[in-house]
C-alpha positions, 0 to 999 in steps of 0.5 A: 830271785826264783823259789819253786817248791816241789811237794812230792819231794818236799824241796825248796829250791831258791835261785838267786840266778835264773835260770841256772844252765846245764852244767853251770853248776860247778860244785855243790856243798851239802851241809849238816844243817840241811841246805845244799849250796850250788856254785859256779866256776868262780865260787859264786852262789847260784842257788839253795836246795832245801829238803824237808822244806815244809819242815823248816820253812813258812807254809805261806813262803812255801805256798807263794812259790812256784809248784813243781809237779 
């Protein structure tokens, strides 16, 4: 598992695959409660995006992951 955290945007993306390919992601289910789910072709779990991540998650998780500028 990868976490990187992309300030500017303040998104969290966690990767339970590393790396994802181009074009792998197949589908991609946003949800009202803020996290955005990729999948593959066979529905399995490739990562969650999270906005607003300095919102909803612990400053030292967000601190730990790896900065992208």
């Amino acid at each position: 598992m990868r976490i990187t955290y992309d300030k500017e945007a303040d998104a969290a993306y966690i990767y339970i695959k590393y790396p994802i390919k181009k074009g792998e992601a197949k589908k991609t289910i946003p949800t009202d409660a803020g996290p955005i789910f990729d999948f593959d072709k066979k529905s399995k779990l490739l990562g969650i995006e999270i906005l607003d991540a300095s919102k909803v998650l612990n400053k030292k998780f967000l601190k730990e992951a790896k900065r992208i500028d």
